[in-house]
C-alpha positions in Angstrom: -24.3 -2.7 37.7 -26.8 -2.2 34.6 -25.5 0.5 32.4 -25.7 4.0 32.3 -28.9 4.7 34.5 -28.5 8.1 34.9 -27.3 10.9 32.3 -26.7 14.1 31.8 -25.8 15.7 28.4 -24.4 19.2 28.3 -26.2 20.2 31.1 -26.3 24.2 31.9 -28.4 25.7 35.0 -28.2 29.6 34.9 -29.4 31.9 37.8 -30.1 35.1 36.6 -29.2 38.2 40.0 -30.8 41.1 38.8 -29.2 41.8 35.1 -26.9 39.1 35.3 -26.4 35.5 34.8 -24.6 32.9 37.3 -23.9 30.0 35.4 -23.9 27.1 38.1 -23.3 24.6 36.1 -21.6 24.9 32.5 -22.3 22.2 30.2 -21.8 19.0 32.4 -22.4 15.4 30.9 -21.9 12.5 33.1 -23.5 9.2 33.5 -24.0 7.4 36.5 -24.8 3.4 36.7 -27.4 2.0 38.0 -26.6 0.7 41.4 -23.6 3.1 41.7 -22.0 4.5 45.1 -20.8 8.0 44.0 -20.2 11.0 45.8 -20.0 14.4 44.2 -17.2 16.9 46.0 -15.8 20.7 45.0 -15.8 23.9 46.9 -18.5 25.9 47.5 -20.2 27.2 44.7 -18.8 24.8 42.4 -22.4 23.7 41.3 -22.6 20.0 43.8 -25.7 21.1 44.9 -27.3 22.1 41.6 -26.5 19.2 39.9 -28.0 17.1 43.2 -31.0 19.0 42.5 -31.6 19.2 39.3 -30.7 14.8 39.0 -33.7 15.4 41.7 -36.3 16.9 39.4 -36.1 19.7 42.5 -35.4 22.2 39.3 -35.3 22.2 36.2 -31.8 22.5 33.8 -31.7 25.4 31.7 -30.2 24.1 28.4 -29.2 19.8 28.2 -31.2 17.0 29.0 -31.1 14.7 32.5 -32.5 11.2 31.4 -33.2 8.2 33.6 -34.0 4.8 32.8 -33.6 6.3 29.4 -36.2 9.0 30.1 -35.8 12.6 29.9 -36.9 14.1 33.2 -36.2 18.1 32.4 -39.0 18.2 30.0 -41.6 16.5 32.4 -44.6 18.2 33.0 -45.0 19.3 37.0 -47.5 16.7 37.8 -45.1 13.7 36.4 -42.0 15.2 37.7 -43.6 15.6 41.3 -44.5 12.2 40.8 -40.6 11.4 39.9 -39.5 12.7 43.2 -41.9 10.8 44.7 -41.6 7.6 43.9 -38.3 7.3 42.1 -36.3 9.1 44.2 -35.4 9.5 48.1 -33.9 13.0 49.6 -31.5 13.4 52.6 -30.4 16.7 53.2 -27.9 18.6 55.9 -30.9 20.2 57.8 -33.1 16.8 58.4 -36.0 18.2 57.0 -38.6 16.2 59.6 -41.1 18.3 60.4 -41.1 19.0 64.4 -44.4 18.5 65.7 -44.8 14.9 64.4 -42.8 11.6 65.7 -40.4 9.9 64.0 -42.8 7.2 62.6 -44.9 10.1 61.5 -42.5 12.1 59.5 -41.4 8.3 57.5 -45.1 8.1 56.7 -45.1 11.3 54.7 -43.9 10.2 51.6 -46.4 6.9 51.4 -49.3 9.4 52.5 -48.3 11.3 49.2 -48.4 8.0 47.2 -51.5 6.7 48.8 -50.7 4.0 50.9 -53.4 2.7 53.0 -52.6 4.0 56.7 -52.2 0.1 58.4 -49.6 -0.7 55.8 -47.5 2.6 56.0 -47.3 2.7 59.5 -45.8 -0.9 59.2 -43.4 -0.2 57.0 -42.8 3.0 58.5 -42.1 1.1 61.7 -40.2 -1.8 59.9 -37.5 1.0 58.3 -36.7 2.4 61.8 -36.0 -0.8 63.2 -33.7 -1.4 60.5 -31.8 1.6 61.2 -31.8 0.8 64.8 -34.3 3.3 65.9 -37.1 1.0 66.8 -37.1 2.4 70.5 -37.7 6.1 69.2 -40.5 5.8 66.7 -42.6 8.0 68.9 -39.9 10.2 69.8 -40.3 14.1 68.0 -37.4 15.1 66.2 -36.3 17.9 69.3 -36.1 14.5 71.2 -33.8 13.1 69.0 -29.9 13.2 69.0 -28.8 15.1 65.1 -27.7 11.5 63.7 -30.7 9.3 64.6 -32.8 13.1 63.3 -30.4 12.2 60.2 -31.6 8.1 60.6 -35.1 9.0 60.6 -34.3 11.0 57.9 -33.2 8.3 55.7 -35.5 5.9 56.6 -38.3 8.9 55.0 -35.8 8.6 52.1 -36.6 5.1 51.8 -40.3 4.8 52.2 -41.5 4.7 48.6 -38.7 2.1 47.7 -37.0 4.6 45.9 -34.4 3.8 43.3 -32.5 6.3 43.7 -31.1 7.9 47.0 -29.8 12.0 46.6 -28.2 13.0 49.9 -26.7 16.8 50.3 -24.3 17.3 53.3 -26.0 14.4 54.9 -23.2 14.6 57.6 -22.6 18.7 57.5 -24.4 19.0 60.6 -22.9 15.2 62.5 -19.8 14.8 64.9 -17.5 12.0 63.3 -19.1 9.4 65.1 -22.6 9.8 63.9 -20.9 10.9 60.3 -19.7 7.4 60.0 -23.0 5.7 61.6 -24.8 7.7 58.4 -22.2 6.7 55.9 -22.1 3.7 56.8 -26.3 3.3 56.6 -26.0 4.5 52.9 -23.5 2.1 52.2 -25.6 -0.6 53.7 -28.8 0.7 51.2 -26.5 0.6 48.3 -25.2 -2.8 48.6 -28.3 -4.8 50.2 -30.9 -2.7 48.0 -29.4 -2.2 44.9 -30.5 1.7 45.5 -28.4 4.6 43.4 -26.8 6.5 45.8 -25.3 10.0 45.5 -23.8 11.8 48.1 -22.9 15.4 47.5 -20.3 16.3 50.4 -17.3 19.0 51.7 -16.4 15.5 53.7 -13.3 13.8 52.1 -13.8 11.0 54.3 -17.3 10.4 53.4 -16.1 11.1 49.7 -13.4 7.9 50.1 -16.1 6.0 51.3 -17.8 5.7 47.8 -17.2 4.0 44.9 -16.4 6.9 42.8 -15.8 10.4 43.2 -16.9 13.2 41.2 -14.7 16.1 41.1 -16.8 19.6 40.4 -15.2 23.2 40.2 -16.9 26.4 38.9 -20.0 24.2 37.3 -18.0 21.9 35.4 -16.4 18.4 36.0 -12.8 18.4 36.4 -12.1 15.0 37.7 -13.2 11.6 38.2 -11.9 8.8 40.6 -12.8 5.6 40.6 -12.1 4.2 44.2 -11.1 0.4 45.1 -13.5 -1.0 47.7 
């Protein structure tokens, strides 16, 4: 572990419906460490998501800072905070995100195609990450041709492309029967320990939750609790 890595200070997002304001998230500060295994858990509507995106640089908070590495991401212009998302971090979300008409080597190559890496090299490492994840017999396969948890594999293996250091994952198992919920788990797990990557799962999942290393407790945009779990 090397210190507070990420960190939010008095964080507020407000949607504004028409004339009125939705506070999401109501003055949150929190810092994770670097190399952490955290999950982030509350009902619906409690602000998980929001605070997933916003660590993300997917929005923008709308009063407090998010810094990382000591850097304050919210006040980024767009050009270095696309770059951010990039390179910095990975995304997993509930819905897979692959897009259809491309195989499974193809969607991991997305992210390295962004970033500019010569075509031999990311279809290498492309190849290389699904082999890792045990998909090395479905590289070609398109995501409709895929089972939802190795649609979910292919999807973290796009995650990890870049090298990311940090790894945001939303529902990643909303969508998985238990046995491909714990394959997935399990995977992220694996990238936490044998990478060193930041991972944060926001999940309804208490199982998935336990699996972590600590457990963030949100309700009606503010942290309530925290847990610190015993691996």
């Amino acid at each position: 572990m090397g210190g507070a890595f990420i960190e939010l200070d008095n964080v507020w997002k407000i949607y504004r419906v028409g004339v009125i304001d939705y506070p999401a998230l109501r003055g949150v500060s929190l810092s994770i460490d670097k190399g952490s295994f955290v999950s982030i858990v509350g009902p619906s509507g409690s602000g998980k998501s929001t605070l997933l995106h916003l660590i993300g640089g997917l929005d923008r908070p709308t009063r407090g800072e998010i810094r990382v590495s000591g850097q304050p991401i919210s006040s980024l212009s767009d050009n270095r905070l696309a770059e951010y998302r990039n390179k910095t971090v990975g995304f997993v979300f509930q819905q897979y995100n692959l897009i259809p008409y491309l195989s499974a080597i193809e969607n991991v190559e997305i992210p390295m195609i962004v970033s500019g890496v010569p075509p031999k090299q990311r279809r290498e490492k492309a190849r290389r990450l699904l082999e890792e994840l045990g998909l090395g017999d479905k590289i070609w396969k398109k995501p409709l041709e895929l089972s939802g948890g190795e649609q979910q594999r292919v999807a973290i293996a796009r995650a990890l492309a870049n090298d990311p250091s940090i790894v945001l994952a939303d529902e990643p198992t909303g969508n998985l029967d238990g046995a491909s919920a714990k394959v997935v788990v399990d995977l992220l797990k694996r990238i936490n320990e044998e990478r060193g990557v930041t991972v944060i799962i926001v999940t309804h999942n208490m199982e998935v939750a336990w699996a972590t290393k600590r457990i963030i407790y949100l309700r009606d945009g503010v942290v309530v609790k925290e847990e610190v779990r015993k691996q």
